[in-house]
C-alpha positions in Angstrom: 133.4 133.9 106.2 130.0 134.5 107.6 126.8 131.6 106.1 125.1 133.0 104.1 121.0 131.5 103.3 119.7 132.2 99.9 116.0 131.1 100.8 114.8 131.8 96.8 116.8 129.0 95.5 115.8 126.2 98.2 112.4 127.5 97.7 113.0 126.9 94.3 114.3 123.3 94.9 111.4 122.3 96.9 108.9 123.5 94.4 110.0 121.8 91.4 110.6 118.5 93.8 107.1 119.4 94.5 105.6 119.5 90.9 107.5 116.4 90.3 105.6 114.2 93.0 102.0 115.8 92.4 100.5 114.0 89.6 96.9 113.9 89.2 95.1 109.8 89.5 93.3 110.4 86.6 96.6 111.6 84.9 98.7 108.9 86.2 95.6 106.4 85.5 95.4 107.2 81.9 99.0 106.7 81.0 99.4 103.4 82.8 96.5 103.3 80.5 98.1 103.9 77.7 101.1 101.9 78.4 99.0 98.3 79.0 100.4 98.6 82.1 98.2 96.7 85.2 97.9 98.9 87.7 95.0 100.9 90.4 93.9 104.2 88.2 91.9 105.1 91.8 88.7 105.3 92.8 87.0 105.3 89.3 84.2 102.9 89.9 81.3 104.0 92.4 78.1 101.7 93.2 75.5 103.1 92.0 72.6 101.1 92.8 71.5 97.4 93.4 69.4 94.7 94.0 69.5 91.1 94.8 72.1 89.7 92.7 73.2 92.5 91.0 74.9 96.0 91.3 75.2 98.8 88.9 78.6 100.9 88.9 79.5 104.5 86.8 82.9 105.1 86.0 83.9 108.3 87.5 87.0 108.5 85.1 87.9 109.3 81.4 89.3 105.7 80.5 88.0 102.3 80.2 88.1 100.4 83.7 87.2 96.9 84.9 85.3 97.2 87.9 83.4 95.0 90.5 82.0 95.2 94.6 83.1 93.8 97.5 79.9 91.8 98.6 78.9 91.1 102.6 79.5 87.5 102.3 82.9 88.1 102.0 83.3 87.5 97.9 83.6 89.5 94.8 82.0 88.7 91.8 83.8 89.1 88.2 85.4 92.3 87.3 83.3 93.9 84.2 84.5 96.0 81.9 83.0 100.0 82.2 83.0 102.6 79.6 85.0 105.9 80.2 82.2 107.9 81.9 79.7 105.1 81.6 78.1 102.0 83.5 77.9 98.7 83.7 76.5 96.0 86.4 77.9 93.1 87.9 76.0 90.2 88.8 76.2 87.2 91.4 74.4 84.4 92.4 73.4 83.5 96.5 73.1 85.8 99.0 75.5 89.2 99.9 74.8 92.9 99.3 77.0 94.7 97.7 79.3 97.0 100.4 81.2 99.4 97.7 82.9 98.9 94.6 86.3 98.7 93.4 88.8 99.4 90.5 89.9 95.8 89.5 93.6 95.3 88.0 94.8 94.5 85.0 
């Protein structure tokens, strides 16, 4: 009995195998969210500006993140909390400039 291919239903297959691993971060960030579940939602938090001792960051994303920078010196100050879609500025004591920010756990 000859093989016989049926290419629509392993296209099939792969697509909804597919649609199953493609998740939007936002998506995925919001119901860990949700849940109260610690975990990265992605690159929400983007330094916006700073200054000697201090860095302001905008939440790129539609839930409430904590957020912070790395700094030159090699430390991180405390995470703040940011608004969905809004700011909020971190602040450290001795010397470092802020390199980029960073989505804190938890």
């Amino acid at each position: 009995m000859p093989f016989v291919f049926r290419l629509p239903r392993v296209l099939g297959v792969l697509a909804a195998g597919a649609a199953l691993v493609v998740v939007p971060a936002q998506a995925a960030g919001a119901a860990a969210h949700d849940a109260a579940v610690p975990g990265v939602l992605g690159a929400c938090a983007e330094l916006t500006e700073q200054g000697p001792g201090w860095a302001s960051l905008r939440n790129d994303c539609g839930v409430e993140i904590s957020g912070s920078v790395q700094l030159s010196s090699g430390k991180n100050p405390k995470c703040v909390s940011i608004p969905a879609y809004g700011t909020g500025t971190v602040y450290w004591k001795g010397s470092g400039t802020a390199e980029y920010a960073f989505d804190c756990l938890g």
